[in-house]
VOMIKOL-476773 format. One record per residue (C-alpha): residue in one letter; x, y, z. Coordinates in steps of 0.1 Angstrom, whole numbers, always signed. Example, Ala and Ser with C-alpha at 12.3 -4.5 7.8 and 13.67 -1.06 7.14 Angstrom:
2
{node 'a', {+123, -45, +78}}
{node 's', {+137, -11, +71}}
! end
This chain:
399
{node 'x', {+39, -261, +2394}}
{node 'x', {+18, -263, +2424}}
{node 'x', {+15, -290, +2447}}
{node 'x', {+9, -305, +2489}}
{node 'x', {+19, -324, +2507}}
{node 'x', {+5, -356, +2525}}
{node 'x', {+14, -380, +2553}}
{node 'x', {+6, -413, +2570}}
{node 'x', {-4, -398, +2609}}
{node 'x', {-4, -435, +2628}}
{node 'x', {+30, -446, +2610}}
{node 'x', {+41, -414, +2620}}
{node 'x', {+31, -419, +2656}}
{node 'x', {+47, -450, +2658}}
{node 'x', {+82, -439, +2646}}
{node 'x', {+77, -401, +2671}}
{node 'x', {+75, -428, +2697}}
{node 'x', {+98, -451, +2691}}
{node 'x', {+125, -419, +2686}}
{node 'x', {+119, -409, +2720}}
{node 'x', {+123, -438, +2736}}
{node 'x', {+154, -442, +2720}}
{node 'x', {+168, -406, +2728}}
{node 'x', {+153, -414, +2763}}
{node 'x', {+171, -444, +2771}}
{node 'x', {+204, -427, +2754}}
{node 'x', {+206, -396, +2781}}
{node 'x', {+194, -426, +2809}}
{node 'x', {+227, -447, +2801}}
{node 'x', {+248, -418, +2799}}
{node 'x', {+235, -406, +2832}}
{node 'x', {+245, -437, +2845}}
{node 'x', {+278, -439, +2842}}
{node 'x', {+299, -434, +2873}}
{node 'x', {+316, -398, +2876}}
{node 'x', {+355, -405, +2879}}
{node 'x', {+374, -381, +2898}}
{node 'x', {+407, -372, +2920}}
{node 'x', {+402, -347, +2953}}
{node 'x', {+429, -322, +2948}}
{node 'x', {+439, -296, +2974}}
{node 'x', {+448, -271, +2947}}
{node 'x', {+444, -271, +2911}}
{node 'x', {+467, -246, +2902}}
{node 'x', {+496, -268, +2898}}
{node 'x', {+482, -290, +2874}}
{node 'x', {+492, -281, +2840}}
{node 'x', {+466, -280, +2817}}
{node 'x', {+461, -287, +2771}}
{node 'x', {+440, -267, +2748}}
{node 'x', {+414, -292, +2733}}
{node 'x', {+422, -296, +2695}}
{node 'x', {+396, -297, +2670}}
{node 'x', {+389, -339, +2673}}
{node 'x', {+377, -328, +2710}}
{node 'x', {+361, -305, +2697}}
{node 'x', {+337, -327, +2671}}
{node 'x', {+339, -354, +2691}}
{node 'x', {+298, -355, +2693}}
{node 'x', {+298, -354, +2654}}
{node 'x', {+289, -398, +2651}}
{node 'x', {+263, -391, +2681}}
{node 'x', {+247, -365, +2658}}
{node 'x', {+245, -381, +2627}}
{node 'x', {+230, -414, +2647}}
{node 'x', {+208, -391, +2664}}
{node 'x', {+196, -379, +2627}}
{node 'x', {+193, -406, +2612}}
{node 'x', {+170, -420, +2638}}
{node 'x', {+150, -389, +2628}}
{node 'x', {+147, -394, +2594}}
{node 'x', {+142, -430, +2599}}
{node 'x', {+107, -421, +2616}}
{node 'x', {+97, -391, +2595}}
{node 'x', {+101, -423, +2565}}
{node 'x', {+72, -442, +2590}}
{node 'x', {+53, -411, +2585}}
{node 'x', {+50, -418, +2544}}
{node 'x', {+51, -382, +2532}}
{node 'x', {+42, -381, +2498}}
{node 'x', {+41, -352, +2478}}
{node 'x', {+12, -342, +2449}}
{node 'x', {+21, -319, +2418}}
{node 'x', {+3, -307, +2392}}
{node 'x', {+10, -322, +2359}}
{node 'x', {-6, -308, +2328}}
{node 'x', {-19, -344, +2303}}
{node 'x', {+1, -343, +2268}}
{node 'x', {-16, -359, +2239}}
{node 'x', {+0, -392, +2232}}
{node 'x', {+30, -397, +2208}}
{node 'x', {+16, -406, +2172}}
{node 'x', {+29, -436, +2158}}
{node 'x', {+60, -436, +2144}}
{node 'x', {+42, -449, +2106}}
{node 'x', {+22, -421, +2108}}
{node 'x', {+49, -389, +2115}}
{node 'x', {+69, -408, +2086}}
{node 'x', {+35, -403, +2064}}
{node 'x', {+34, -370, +2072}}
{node 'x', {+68, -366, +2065}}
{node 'x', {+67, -379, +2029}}
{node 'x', {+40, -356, +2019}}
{node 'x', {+24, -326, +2033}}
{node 'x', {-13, -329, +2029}}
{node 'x', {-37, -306, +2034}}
{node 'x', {-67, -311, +2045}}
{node 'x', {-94, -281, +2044}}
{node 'x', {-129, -284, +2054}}
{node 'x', {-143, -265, +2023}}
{node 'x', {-136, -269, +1982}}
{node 'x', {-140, -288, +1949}}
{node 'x', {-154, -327, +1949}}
{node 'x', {-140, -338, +1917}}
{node 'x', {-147, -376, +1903}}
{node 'x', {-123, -389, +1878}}
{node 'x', {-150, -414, +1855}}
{node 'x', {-128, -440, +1834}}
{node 'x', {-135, -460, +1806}}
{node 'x', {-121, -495, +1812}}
{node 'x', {-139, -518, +1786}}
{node 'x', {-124, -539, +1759}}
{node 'x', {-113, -506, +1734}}
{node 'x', {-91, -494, +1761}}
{node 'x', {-64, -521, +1755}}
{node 'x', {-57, -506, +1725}}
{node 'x', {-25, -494, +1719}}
{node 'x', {-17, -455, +1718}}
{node 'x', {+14, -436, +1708}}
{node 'x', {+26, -416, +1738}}
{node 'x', {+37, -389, +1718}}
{node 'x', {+47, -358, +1742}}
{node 'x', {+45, -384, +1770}}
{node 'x', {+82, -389, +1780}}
{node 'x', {+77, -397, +1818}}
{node 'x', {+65, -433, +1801}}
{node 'x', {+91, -435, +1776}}
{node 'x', {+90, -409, +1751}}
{node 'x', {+82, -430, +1716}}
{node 'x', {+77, -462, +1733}}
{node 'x', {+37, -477, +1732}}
{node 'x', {+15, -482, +1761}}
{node 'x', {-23, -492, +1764}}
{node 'x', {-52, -463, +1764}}
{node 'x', {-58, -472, +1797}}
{node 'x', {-23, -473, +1809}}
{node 'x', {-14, -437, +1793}}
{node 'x', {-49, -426, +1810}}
{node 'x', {-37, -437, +1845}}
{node 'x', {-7, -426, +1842}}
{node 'x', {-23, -385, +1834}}
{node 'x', {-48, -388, +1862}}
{node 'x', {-23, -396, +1884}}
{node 'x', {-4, -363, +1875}}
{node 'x', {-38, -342, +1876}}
{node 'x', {-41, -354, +1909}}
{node 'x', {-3, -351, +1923}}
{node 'x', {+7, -324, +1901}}
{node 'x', {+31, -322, +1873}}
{node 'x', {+43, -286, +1868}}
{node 'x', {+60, -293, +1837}}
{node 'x', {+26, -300, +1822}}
{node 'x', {+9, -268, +1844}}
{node 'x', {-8, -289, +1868}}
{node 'x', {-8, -280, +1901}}
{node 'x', {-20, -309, +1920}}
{node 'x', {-50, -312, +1938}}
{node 'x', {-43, -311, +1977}}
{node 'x', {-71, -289, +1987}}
{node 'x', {-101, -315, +1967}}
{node 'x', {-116, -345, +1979}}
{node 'x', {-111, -369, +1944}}
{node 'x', {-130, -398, +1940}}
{node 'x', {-124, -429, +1909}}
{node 'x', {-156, -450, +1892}}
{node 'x', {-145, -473, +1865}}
{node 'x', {-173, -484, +1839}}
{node 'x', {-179, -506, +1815}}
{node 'x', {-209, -526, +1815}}
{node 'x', {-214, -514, +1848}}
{node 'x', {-197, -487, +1866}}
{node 'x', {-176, -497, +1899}}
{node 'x', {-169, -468, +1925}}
{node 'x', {-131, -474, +1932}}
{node 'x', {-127, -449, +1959}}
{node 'x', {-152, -425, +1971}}
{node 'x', {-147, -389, +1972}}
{node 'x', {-119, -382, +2001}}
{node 'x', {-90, -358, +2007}}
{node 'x', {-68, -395, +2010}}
{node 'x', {-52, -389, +1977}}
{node 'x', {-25, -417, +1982}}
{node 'x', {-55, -438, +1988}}
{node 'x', {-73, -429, +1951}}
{node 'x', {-36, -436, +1935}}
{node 'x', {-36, -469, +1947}}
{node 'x', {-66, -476, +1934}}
{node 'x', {-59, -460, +1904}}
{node 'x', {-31, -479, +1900}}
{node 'x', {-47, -512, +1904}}
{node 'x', {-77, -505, +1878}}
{node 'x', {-76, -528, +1846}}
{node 'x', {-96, -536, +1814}}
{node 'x', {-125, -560, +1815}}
{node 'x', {-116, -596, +1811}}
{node 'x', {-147, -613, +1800}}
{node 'x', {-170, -599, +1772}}
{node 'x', {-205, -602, +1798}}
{node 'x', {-184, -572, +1813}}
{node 'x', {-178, -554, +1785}}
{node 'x', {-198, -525, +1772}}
{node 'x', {-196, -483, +1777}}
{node 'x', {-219, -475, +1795}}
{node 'x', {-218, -438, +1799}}
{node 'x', {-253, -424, +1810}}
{node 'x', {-250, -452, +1835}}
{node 'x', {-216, -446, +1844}}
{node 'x', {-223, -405, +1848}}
{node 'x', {-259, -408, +1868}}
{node 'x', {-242, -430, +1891}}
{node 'x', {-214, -407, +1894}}
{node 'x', {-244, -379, +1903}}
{node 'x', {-259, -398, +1922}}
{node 'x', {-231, -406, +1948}}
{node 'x', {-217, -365, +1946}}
{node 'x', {-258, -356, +1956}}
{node 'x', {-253, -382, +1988}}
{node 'x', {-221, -374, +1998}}
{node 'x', {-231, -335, +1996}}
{node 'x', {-266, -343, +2017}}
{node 'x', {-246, -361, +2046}}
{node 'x', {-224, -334, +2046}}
{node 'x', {-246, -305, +2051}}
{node 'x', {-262, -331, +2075}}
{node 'x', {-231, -332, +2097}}
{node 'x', {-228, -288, +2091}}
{node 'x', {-262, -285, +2107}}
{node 'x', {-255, -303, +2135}}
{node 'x', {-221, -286, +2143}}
{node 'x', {-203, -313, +2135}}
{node 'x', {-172, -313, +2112}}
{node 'x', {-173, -322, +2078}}
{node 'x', {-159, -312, +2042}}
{node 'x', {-181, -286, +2027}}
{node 'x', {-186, -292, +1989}}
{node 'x', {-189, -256, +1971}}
{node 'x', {-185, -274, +1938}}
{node 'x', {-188, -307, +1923}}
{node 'x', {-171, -320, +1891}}
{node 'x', {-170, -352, +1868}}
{node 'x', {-142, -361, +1844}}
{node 'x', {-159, -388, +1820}}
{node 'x', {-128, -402, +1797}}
{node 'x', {-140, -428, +1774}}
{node 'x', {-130, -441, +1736}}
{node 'x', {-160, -448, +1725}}
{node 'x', {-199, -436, +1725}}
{node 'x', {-227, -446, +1745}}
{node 'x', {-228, -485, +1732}}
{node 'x', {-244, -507, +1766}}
{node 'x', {-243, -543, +1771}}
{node 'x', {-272, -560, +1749}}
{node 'x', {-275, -581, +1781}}
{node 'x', {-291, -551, +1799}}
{node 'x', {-322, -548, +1770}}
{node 'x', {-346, -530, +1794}}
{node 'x', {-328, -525, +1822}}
{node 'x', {-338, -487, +1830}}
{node 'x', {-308, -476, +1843}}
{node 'x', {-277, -493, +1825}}
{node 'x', {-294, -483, +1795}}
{node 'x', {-300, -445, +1803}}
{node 'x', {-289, -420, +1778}}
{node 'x', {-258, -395, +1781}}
{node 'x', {-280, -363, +1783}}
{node 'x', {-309, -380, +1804}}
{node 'x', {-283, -382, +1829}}
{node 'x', {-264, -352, +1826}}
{node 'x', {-301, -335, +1831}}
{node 'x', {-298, -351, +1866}}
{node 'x', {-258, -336, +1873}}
{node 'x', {-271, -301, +1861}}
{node 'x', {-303, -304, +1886}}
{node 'x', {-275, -309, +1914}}
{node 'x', {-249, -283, +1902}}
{node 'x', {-225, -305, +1888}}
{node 'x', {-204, -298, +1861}}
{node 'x', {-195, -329, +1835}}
{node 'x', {-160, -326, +1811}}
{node 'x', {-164, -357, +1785}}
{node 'x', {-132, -367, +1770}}
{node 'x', {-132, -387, +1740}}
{node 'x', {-95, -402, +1733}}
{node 'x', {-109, -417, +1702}}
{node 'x', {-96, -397, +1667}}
{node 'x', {-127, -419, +1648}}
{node 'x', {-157, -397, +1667}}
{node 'x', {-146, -370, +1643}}
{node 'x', {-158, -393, +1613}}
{node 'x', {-190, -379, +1601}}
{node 'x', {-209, -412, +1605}}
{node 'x', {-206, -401, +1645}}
{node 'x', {-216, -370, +1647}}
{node 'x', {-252, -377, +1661}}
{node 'x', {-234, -397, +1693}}
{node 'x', {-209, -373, +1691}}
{node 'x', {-236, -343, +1694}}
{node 'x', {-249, -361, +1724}}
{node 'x', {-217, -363, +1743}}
{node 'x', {-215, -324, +1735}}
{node 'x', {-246, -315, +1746}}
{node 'x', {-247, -334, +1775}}
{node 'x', {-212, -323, +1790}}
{node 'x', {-223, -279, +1778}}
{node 'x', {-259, -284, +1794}}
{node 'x', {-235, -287, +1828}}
{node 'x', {-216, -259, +1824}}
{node 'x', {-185, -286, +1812}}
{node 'x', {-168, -289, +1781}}
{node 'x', {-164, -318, +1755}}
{node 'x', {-130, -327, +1741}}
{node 'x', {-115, -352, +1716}}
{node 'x', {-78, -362, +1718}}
{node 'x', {-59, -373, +1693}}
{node 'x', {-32, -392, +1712}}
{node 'x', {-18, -391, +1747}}
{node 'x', {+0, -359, +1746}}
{node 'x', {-36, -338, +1734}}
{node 'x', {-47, -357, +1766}}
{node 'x', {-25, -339, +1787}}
{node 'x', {-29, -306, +1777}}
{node 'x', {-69, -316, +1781}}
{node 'x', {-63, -322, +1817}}
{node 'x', {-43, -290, +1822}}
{node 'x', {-72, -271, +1808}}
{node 'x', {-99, -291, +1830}}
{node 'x', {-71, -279, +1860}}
{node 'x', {-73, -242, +1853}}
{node 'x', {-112, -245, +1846}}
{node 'x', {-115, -263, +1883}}
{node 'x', {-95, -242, +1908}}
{node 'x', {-108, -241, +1939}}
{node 'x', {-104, -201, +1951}}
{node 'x', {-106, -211, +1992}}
{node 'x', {-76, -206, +2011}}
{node 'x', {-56, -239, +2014}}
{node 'x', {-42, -232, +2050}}
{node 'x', {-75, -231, +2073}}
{node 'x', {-82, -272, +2072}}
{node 'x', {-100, -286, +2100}}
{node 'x', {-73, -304, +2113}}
{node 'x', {-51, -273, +2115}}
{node 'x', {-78, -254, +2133}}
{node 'x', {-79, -285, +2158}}
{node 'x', {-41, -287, +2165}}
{node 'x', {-43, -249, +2170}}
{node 'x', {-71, -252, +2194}}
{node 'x', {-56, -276, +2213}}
{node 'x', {-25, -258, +2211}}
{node 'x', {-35, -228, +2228}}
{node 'x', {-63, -242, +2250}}
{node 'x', {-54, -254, +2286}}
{node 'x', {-54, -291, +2291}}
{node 'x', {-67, -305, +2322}}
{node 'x', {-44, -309, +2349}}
{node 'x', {-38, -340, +2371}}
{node 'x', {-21, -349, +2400}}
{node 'x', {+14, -367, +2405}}
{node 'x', {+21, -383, +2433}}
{node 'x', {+62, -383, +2443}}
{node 'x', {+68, -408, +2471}}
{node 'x', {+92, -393, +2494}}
{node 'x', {+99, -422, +2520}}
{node 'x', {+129, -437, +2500}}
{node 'x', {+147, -405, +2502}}
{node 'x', {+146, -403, +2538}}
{node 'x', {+158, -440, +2541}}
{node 'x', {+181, -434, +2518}}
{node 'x', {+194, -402, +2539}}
{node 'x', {+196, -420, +2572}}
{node 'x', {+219, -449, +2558}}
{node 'x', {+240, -423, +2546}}
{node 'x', {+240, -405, +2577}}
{node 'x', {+248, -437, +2597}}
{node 'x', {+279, -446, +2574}}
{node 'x', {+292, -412, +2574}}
{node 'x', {+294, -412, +2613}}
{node 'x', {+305, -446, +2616}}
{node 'x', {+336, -441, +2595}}
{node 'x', {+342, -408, +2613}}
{node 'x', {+340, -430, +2646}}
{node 'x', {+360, -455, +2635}}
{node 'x', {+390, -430, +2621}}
{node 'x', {+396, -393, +2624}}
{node 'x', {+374, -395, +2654}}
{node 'x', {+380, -426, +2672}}
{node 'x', {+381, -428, +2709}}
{node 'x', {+414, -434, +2725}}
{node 'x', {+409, -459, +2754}}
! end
């Protein structure tokens, strides 16, 4: 720790001054004094006593007055004292070390944008048998669009028992359609964030909402992946950091086919087909896994829609899946999971490298100022009681 020193010259002065007037006129007095003696012939005669050791530190209170005088002016002279001190980053808040606490995220700069596309019209408050599904009661019926929520979450936090491994190194974004589709959360690494939301989505109320709208619902979903991937290779370019997407995904679950709203007749893109838009996620590298949770799609009178939602999802490089009830669903998602891995190392996230850099780097120094005046008034009072008892006992003056 290096540091200097620093003092106040004219105080300083001042108290010099004052000290040797006050030493001065201390000898002055004593020279004054009148010298008391006896005229003896002889001196032999006289018997004479070994000084004990009071006699001897007799001038003991005349020192320590005499030093605390001194560092009562070196105080005058302000001597202050400057060390280097190194700046720490401030303390985080105490919300956010407990966040971190609760769950380790990680947070690369590099892997798999994956958008979870839900069906939430009318259908989904069907009832569904959670067969295989004991984490919401075994036997016991939910909605379709409760047992759904309930899987994505696990997809996203992981659920070993079911071979899903959770999704820390992806950014995860949630749409909702029906009639329209509604971007929940955009794509981010705040998972806790998409579960909220996912918590909080719900079937359409009102039949103007209702409808299933899945061209709509899947070139919208392409359309915000393309922007999100643009801004970041933006951001790249210009040094700055940002999450780079090496592969984009879309995980349509619906119960029903393409069927929009008759109020959006003409509307060009709420009435866009299934394979028009999956034409626009292939153009961009985006793969699309349709799953249909409704048995009836197998019926032969469906196979033309059905055929569409095929074609549209293998065009992508996805897949097309029906499930039968909510336990098929699961194994679904585990397949999706092993299908969508991202190979990148999980341990090299920007915000690791930044802790690490600033870890290692040095940290500008600054200066700390230690005030040293109070210590030397402190010293002189201390001085001045400790020879003032001394003169007032052990060596006290016998008149």
């Amino acid at each position: 720790m290096d540091g200097n020193f620093s003092v106040d010259l004219f105080w300083g002065g001042v108290g010099l001054a004052a000290l040797v007037v006050v030493a001065s006129l201390a000898v002055l007095s004593r020279r004054r004094r009148p010298a008391l003696y006896v005229g003896f012939s002889d001196l032999d005669g006289l018997a004479t006593e070994q000084r004990g050791i009071r006699e001897r530190l007799a001038y003991l209170p005349r020192l320590g007055y005499l030093g605390s005088l001194v560092l009562l002016a070196l105080s005058l002279l302000d001597p202050t004292y400057f060390r280097e001190v190194r700046d720490e980053p401030p303390p985080k808040p105490k919300a956010a070390e407990e966040r971190e606490s609760e769950e380790a995220v990680s947070l690369p700069t590099e892997g798999i944008a994956l958008y979870f596309v839900l069906d939430r019209s009318g259908s989904m408050r069907e009832p569904v048998g959670t067969v295989g599904l004991k984490s919401v009661g075994g036997s016991r019926v939910v909605s379709r669009l409760d047992a759904l929520k309930l899987l994505t979450a696990e997809f996203i936090r992981g659920n070993p028992a079911s071979g899903l491994s959770g999704r820390s190194s992806d950014m995860i974004g949630l749409v909702g359609f029906a009639r329209t589709a509604e971007v929940l959360s955009p794509l981010t690494l705040d998972h806790r964030a998409v579960l909220e939301k996912l918590a909080e989505l719900s079937v359409v109320r009102y039949r103007p909402e209702d409808g299933t709208s899945i061209g709509y619902a899947l070139y919208k979903t392409t359309s915000l992946i393309a922007a999100t991937r643009h801004f970041a290779t933006a951001l790249i370019k210009e040094g700055r950091p940002s999450y780079d997407i090496k592969s984009a995904s879309i995980v349509l679950v619906t119960d029903g086919i393409q069927s929009p709203n008759a109020l959006d007749e003409g509307h060009p893109l709420r009435q866009i087909g299934v394979e028009e838009a999956a034409k626009s996620a292939k153009e961009y590298g985006i793969k699309v896994y349709i799953v249909n949770i409704e048995p009836i799609v197998r019926a032969p009178q469906y196979k033309l829609q059905r055929d569409e939602l095929q074609r549209a999802a293998e065009m992508t490089g996805g897949k097309f899946y029906i499930a039968d009830d909510a336990g098929a669903t699961r194994k679904i998602y585990a397949e999706i999971d092993a299908l969508e891995r991202s190979l990148l190392p999980q341990d090299r996230s920007f915000f690791a490298k930044v802790r690490e850099r600033v870890t290692h780097e040095e940290r500008p120094a600054s200066r700390e100022a230690v005030f040293l005046s109070s210590y030397f008034v402190v010293a002189a009072l201390v001085l001045i009681l400790i020879s003032s008892l001394l003169e007032a006992t052990w060596l006290r003056r016998v008149p």
